[in-house]
N, C-alpha and C positions, 0 to 999 in steps of 0.2 A: 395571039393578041385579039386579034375577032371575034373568037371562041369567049373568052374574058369577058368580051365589051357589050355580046350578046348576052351571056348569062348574069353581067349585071342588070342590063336592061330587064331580065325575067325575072329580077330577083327585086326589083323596084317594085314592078305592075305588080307581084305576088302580093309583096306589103300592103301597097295601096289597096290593094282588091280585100284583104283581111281588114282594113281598116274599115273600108265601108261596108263589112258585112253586118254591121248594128243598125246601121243605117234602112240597109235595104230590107231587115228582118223585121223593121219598126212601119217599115211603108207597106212589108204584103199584109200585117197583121192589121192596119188600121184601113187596110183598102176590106177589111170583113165585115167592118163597124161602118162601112160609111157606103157613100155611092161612088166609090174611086173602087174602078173596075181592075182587075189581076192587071192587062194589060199596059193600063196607065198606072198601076205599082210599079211592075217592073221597068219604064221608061223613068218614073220617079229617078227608080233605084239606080240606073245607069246614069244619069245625070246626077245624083248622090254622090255615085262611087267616079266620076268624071271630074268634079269641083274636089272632090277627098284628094283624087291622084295629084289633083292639079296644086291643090294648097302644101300636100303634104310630101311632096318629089321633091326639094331639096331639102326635108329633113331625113327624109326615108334615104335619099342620096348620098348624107352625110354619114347616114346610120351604116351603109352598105360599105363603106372606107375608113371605118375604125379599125378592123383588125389589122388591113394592111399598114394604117399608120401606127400601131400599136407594135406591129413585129418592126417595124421602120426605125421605132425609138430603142426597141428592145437590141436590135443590130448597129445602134448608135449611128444610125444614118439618117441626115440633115434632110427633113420633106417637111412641106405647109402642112400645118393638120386637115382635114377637108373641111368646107366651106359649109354652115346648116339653112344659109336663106338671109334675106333680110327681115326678117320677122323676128321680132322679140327675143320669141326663146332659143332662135335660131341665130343671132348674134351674140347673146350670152353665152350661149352654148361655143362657138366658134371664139369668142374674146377665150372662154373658159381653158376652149382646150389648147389655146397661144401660148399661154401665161402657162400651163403644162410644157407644154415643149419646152421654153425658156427655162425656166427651172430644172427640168431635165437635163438635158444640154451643159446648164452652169453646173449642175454637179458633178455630169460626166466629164466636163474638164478640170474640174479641179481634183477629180480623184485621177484623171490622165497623167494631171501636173504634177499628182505627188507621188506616183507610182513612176515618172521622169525623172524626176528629182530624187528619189530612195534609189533607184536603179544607177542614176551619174555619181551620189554619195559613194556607192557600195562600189560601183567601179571604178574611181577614181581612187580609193582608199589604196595607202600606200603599202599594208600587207596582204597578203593573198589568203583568199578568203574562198573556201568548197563548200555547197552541199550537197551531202553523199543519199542517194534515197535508199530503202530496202535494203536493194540489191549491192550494196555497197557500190554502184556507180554512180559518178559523178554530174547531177543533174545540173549543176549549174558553180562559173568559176569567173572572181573577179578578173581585168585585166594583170592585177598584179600576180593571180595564180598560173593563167597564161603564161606570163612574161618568168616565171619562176619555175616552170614545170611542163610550160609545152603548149603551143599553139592546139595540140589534137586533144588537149584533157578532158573534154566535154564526152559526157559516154563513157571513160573507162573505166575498168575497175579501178579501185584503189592500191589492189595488192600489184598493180604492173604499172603506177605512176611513183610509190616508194617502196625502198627497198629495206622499209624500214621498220621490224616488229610492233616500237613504241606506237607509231601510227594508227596498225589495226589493233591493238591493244586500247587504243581508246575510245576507236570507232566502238569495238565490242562491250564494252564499257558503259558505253552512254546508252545503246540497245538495252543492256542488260538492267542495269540500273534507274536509267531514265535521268540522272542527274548529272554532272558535269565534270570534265576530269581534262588531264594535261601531262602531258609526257614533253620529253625533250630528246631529242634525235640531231644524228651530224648525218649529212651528204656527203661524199669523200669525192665526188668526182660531180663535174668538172673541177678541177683544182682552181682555187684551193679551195679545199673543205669548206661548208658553212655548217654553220650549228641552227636549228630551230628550235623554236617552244609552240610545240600547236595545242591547241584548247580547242576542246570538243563540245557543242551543249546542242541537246537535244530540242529538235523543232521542228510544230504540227503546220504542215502547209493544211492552207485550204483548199478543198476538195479532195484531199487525199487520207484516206485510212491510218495508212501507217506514218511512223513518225522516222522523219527525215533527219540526220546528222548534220550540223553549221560546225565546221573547222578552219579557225583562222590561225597562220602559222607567221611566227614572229620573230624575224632574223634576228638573233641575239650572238651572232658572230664577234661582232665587237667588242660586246662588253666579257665575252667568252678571253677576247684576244686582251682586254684592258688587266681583266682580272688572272691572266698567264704572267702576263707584263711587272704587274703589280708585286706575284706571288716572287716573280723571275729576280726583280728586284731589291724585296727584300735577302732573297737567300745570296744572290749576289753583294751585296752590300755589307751582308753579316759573315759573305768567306772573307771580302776582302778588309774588313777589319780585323776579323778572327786571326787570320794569319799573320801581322805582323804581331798583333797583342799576344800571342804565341812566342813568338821570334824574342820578344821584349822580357815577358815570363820567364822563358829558359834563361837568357842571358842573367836575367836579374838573378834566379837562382843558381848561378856557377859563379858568379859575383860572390855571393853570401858562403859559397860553399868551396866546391876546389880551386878558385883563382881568391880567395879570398886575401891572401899573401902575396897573388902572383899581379907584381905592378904592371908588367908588357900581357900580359893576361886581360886587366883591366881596361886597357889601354883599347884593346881590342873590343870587348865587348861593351864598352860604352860606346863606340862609334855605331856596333850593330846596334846597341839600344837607340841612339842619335838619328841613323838613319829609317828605322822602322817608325820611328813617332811620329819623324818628318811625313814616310809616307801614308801615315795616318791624317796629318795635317792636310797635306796635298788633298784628300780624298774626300777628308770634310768640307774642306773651300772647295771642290768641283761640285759636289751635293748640294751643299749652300747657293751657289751662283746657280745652277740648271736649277732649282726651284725657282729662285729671284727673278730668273730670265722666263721662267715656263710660264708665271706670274703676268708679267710683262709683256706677256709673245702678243695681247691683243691690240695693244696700245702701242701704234707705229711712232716711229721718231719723229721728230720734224725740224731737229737743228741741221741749221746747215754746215759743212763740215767740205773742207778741202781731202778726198780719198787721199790721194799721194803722201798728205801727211798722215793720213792713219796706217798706209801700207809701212812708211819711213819708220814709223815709232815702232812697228809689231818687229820688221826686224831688228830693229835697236836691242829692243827687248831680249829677243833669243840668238844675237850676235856672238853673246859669251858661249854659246853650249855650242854653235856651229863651229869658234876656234878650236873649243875641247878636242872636236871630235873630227877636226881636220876637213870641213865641207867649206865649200865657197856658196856666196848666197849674189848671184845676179839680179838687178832690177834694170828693168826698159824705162829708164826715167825721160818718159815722151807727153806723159800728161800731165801735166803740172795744172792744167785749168778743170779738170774734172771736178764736181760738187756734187754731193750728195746728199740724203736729209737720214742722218741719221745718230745713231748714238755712240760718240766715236767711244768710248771707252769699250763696250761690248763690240762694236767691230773690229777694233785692235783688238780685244782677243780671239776673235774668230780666227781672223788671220796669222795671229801668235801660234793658235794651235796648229792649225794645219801647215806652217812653218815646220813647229813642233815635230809633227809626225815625221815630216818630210826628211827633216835631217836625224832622228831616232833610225827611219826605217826606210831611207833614200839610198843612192851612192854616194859618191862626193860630190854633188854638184845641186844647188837647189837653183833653180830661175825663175821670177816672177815675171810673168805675162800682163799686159793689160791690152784689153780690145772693147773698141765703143761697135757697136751697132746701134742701128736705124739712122733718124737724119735728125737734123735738127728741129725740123720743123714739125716731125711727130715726134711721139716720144722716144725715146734713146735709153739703152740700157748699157753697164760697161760689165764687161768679165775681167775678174780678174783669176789667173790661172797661174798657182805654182805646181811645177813640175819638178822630178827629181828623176835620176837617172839607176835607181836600185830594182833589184829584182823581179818589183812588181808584186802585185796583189793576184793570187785566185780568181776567177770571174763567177765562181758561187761563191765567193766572200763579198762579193759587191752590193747586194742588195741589203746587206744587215750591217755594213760599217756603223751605221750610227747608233744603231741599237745602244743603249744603255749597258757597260761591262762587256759587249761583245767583242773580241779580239782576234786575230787571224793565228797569234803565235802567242798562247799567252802565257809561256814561260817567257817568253823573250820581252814582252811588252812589260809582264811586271820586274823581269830582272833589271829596265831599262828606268822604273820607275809611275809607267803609265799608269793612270787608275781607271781608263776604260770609258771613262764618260768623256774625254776631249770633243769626238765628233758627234756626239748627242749635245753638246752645249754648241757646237757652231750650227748644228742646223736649227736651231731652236732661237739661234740670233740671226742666221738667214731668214725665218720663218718672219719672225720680228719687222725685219726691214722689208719685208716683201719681194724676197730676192729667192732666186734658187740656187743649192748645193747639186753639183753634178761630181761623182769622180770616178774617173775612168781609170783602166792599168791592163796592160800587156807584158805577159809574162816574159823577163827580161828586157823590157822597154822601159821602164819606171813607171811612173805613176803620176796621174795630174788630179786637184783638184781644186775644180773653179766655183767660185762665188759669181753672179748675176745681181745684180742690183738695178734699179732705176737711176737715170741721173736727172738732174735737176736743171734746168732752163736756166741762162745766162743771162740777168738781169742789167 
């Protein structure tokens, strides 16, 4: 620092001393012409170059503290510019180089604020987003890449973060091409599987040579699993009509041909006709309603409605087929005050179905449950839970009951009549009321499944 403060100090006198060398070269030359003696030139002159030092040391000072303020701004580091005097040129000068820094400064934040702001964009963004440079490593990965592929992604290669050809097949692509390309690739593990669509497009960082790869990849798992669903459901919906209009077909043709004389023949095969039409009917009113209700599912109820009488009515309903088939159906009739907001015709059939199932694929005993949780004073929800005491369910058949046509036994279910949608329309009328479908089952324990609801405050 002393070392510094001295060679500024030598670096002032140098200036001053050059400035007045016009000076002192002006006074040996007129001390030839005149009677002013060398001696008294050179006193001139030191007194010249003394009043120069003295006028011209805080411009000379100022001059001497440009570079350092110059690398000061260059390093974006906040210093006064240096001070030139109060003299004229010496306050314009110093106003001059203020109004520099200021403008400086305002630019360097506002290119701070948007290089903040594109940087919180880009990683706040809800797909995950790479750029791969040269070397196929990863120089830079949003939070959503992170969070999708691995806190360590920064630096590696590509070929040891997917396991995936499509991937460098596109990176190599946009190298190659220079233009823009997209593959589509599944991860199998962690389970369950996801599907991506990553898009490749090629980008010149500044400062650098070569051109960098931007890869943003874009969970399309969903619409993967919507359009499985979709596909699942048409071919489902065209067995289960296919087959009875089959069933219908034959009969019609042994009608027309070798029974065509035979009365107790006839007798016969119009009932199969009878019953296969019926179960085509059943299948279009299950279709018809799960549309009507999927329609619906976002627009919650809001009549108020006594549950007990909608539990009362659903057994009413399926009372005749529990005589058929010899089950008894118990109710806990303890709530009589329960209220709920909702649309009692679709919650009686919720509960119709799941009735339904119970006594199709129960033992002989069905019981309906009911239980309030919370208190009054917050909110209160009620379950209600019918059990059955039959075989029970698989516990890999449990997470896809409601699937659309998915079935545990489906010989059994359609010799029974089922058409495969009953538990895709109650969850779709739970969803409705803003209730949850849970169903549980132990093999040889039967099988429970409870509806949750909200209840409504006692006015």
């Amino acid at each position: 620092m002393l070392f510094k403060r001295h060679s500024r100090l030598f670096r002032l006198f140098r200036i001053a001393f050059y400035l007045s060398l016009p000076a002192g070269m002006a006074l040996l030359i007129v001390s030839q012409f005149t009677q002013l003696s060398t001696p008294q030139a050179i006193v001139a002159w030191a007194l010249a170059a003394a009043a120069t030092i003295l006028m011209a040391m805080p411009i000379v000072a100022g001059l001497t503290l440009l570079p350092g303020f110059s690398e000061s701004l260059a390093s974006k580091h906040r210093v006064q510019p240096p001070d030139f005097g109060r003299s004229n040129l010496g306050r314009e000068t110093t106003t001059a180089l203020r109004a520099l820094q200021r403008a400086w400064n305002a630019q360097i934040e506002e290119l701070s604020l948007s290089v903040r702001t594109s940087n919180n964009i880009i990683e706040l963004l809800p797909d995950p987003l790479i750029i791969l440079d040269a070397d196929r490593a990863v120089s830079r990965a949003n939070k959503a890449a992170r969070s999708a592929f691995g806190e360590e992604i920064l630096g590696r290669n590509l070929a040891t973060i997917f396991r995936a050809p499509e991937v460098l097949t596109a990176w190599s692509e946009v190298l190659e091409k220079g233009s823009s390309t997209q593959r589509e690739f599944t991860i199998p593990l962690p389970e369950p599987a996801r599907t991506f669509l990553c898009r490749a497009f090629p980008v010149k960082l500044e400062g650098q040579q070569t051109r960098a790869t931007l890869i943003g990849f874009y969970d399309i798992t969903t619409l993967k699993d919507i359009d499985q669903t979709r596909a699942d459901f048409v071919a489902n919906a065209s067995h289960e009509i296919r087959t009875p209009l089959a069933a219908i077909s034959g009969a019609l043709e042994t009608l027309r041909g070798p029974a065509k004389d035979d009365i107790e023949a006839q007798e016969r095969f119009l009932d199969i006709i009878q019953d296969h039409a019926g179960r085509i009917n059943r299948l279009i009113e299950d279709l018809l309603s799960l549309s009507q209700i999927e329609m619906m599912e976002h627009n919650s109820p809001s009549e108020r409605t006594n549950l007990m009488s909608i539990i009362k009515g659903a057994i009413e309903d399926i009372e005749w087929r529990a005589r058929q088939t010899r089950v008894t159906i118990s109710l806990e009739d303890r709530a009589q005050d329960i209220e709920v907001a909702a649309d009692p015709h679709s919650l009686r059939r919720a509960f119709q179905n799941l009735l339904d199932n119970a006594i199709k694929y129960g033992g002989s005993e069905v019981s309906v449950k009911i239980r309030l949780t919370g208190s009054p004073a917050k909110s209160q929800t009620v379950t209600v839970s019918i059990l059955d005491n039959g075989a029970g369910i698989p516990e890999k058949h449990l997470g896809r009951l409601t699937e659309r046509f998915y079935r545990v036994d489906k010989a059994r279910s359609r010799g029974l009549g089922g058409t495969g949608l009953g538990l895709a329309i109650v969850k779709h009328i739970v969803n409705r009321h803003r209730g949850q479908l849970s169903i549980t089952s132990k093999g040889g324990k039967g099988t429970a499944a409870s509806i949750t609801i909200p209840v409504l405050e006692i006015q």
